[in-house]
N, CA and C atoms as a LAMMPS dump frame, in Angstrom:
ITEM: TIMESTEP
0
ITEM: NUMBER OF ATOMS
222
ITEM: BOX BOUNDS ff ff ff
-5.0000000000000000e+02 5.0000000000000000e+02
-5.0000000000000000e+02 5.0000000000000000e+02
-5.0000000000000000e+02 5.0000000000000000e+02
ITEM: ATOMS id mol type element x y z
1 1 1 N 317.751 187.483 -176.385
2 1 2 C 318.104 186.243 -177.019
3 1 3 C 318.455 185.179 -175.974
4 2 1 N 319.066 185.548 -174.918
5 2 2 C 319.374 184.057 -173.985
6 2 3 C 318.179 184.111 -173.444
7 3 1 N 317.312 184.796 -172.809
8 3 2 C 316.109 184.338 -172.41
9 3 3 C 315.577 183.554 -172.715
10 4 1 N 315.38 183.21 -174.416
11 4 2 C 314.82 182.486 -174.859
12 4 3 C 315.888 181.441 -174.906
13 5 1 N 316.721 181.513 -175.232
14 5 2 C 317.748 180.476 -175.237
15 5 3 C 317.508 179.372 -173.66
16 6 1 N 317.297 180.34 -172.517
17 6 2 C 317.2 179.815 -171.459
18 6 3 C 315.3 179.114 -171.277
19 7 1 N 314.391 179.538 -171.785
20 7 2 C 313.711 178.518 -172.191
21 7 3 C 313.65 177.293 -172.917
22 8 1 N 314.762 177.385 -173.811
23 8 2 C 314.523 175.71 -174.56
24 8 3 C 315.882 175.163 -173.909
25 9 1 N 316.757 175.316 -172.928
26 9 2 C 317.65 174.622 -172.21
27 9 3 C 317.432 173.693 -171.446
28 10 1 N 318.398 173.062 -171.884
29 10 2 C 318.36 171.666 -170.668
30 10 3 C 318.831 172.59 -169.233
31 11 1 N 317.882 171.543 -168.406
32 11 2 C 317.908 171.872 -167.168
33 11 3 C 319.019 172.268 -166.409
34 12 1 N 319.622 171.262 -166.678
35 12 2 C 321.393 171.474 -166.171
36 12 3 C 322.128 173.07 -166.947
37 13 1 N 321.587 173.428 -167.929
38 13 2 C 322.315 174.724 -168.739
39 13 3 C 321.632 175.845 -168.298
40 14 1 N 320.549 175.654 -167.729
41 14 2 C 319.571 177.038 -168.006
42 14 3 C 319.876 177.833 -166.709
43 15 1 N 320.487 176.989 -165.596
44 15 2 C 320.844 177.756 -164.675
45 15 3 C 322.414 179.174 -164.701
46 16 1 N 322.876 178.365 -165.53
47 16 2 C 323.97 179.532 -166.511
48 16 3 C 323.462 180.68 -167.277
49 17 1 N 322.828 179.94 -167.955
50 17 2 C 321.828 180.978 -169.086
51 17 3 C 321.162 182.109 -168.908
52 18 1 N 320.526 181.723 -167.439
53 18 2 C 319.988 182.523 -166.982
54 18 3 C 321.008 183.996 -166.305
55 19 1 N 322.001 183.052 -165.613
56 19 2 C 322.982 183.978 -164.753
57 19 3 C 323.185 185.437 -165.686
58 20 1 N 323.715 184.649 -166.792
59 20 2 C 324.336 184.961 -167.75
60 20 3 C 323.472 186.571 -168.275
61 21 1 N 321.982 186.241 -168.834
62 21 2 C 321.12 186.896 -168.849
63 21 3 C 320.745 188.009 -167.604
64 22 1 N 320.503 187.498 -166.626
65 22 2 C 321.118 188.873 -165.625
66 22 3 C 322.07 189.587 -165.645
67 23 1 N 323.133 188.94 -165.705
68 23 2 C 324.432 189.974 -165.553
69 23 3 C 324.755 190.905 -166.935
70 24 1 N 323.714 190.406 -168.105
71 24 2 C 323.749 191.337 -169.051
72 24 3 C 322.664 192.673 -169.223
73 25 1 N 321.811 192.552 -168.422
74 25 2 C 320.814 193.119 -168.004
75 25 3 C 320.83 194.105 -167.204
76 26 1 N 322.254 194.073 -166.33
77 26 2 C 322.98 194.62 -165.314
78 26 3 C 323.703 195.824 -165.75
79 27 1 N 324.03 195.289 -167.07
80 27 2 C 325.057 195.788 -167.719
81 27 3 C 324.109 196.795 -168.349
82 28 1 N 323.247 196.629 -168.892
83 28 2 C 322.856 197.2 -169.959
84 28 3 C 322.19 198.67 -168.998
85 29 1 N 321.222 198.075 -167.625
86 29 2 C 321.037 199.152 -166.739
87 29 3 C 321.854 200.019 -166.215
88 30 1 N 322.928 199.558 -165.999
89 30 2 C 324.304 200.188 -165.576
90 30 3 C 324.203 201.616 -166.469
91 31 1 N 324.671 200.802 -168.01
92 31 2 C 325.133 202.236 -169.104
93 31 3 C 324.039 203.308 -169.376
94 32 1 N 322.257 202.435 -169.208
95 32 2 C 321.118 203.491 -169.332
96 32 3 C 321.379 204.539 -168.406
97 33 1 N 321.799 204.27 -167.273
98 33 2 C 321.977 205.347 -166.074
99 33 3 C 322.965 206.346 -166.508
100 34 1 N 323.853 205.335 -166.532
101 34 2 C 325.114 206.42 -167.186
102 34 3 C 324.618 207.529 -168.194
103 35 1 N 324.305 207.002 -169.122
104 35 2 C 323.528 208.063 -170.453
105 35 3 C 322.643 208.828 -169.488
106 36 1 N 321.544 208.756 -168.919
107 36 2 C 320.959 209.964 -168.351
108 36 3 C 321.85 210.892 -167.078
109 37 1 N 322.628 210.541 -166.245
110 37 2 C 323.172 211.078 -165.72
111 37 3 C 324.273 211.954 -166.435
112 38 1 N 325.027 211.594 -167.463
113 38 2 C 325.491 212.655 -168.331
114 38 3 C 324.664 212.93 -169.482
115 39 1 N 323.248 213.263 -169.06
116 39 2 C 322.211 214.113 -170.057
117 39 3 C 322.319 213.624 -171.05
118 40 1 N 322.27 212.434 -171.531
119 40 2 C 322.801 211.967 -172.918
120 40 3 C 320.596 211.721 -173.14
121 41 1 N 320.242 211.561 -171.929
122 41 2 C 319.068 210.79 -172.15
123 41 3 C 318.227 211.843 -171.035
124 42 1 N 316.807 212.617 -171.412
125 42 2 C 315.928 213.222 -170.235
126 42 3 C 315.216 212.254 -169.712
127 43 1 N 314.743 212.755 -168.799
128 43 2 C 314.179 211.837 -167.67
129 43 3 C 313.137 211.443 -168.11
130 44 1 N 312.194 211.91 -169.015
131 44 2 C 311.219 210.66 -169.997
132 44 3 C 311.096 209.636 -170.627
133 45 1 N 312.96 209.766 -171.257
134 45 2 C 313.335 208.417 -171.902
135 45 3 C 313.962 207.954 -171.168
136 46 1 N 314.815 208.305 -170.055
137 46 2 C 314.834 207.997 -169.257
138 46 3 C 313.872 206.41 -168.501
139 47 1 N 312.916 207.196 -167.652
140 47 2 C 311.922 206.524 -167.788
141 47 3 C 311.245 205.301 -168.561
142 48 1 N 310.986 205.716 -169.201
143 48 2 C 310.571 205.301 -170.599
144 48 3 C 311.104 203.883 -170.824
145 49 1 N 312.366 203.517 -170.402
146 49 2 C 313.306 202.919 -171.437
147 49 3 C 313.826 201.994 -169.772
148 50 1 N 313.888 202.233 -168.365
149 50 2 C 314.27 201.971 -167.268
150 50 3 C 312.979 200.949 -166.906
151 51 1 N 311.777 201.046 -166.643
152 51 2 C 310.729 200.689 -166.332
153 51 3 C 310.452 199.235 -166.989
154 52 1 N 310.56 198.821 -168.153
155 52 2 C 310.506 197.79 -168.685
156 52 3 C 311.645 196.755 -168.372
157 53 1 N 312.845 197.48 -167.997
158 53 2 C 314.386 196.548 -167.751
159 53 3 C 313.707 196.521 -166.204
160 54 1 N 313.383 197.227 -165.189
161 54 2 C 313.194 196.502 -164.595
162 54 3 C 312.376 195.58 -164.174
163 55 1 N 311.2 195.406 -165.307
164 55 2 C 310.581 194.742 -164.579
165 55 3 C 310.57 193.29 -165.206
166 56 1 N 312.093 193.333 -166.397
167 56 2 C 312.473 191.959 -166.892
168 56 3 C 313.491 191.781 -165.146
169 57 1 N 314.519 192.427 -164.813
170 57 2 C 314.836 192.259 -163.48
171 57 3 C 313.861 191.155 -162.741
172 58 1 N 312.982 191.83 -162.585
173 58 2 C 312.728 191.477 -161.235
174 58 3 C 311.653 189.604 -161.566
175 59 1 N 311.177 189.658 -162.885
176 59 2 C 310.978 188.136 -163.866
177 59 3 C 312.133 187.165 -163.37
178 60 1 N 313.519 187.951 -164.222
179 60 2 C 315.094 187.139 -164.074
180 60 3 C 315.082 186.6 -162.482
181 61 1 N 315.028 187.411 -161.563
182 61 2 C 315.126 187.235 -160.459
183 61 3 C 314.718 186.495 -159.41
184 62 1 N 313.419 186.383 -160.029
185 62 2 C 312.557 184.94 -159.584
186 62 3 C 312.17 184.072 -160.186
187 63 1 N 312.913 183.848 -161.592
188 63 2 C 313.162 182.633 -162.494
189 63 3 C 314.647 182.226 -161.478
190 64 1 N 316.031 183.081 -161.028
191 64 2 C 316.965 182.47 -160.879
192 64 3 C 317.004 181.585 -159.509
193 65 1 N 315.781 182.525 -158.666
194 65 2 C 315.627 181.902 -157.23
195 65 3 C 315.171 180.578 -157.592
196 66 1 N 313.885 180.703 -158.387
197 66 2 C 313.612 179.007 -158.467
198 66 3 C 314.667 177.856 -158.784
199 67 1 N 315.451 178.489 -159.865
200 67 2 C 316.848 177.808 -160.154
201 67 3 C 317.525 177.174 -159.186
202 68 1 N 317.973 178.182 -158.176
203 68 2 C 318.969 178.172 -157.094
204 68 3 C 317.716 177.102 -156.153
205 69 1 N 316.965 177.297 -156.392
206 69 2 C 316.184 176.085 -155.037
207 69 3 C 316.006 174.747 -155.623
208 70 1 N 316.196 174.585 -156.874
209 70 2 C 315.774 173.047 -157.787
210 70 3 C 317.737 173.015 -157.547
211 71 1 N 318.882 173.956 -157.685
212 71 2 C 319.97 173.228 -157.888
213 71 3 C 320.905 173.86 -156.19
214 72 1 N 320.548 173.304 -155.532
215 72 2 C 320.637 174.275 -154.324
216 72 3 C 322.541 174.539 -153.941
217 73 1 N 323.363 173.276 -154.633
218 73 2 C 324.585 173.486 -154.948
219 73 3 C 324.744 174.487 -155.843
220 74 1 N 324.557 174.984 -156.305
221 74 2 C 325.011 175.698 -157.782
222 74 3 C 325.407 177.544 -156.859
């Protein structure tokens, strides 16, 4: 939901939006780990379920760089 939120933002907001959207993303990878490391989850879903978060990561990541170079204070 902020992703998209961070597409129809004004310029000045979306650099939050975005943050914001990583650090929930963070979060959410954080607890997937957790669940497979206490076997809550096998290493297929595991898998399965890791592979797609990161490769919104690594999207977020060079949406925020562009950010950080259009607001180079921020």
């Amino acid at each position: 939901m902020l992703i998209l939120l961070a597409g129809y933002a004004r310029r000045a907001q979306k650099l939050t939006v975005v943050e914001r959207a990583s650090s929930k993303l963070d979060a959410l990878k954080f607890f997937l780990r957790i669940s497979w490391e206490l076997k809550a989850l096998d290493n297929k879903k595991y898998t399965m379920l890791s592979t797609p978060l990161a490769d919104v990561g690594k999207m977020l990541g060079d949406w925020l760089k562009q950010l950080y170079s259009e607001h180079p204070q921020a």
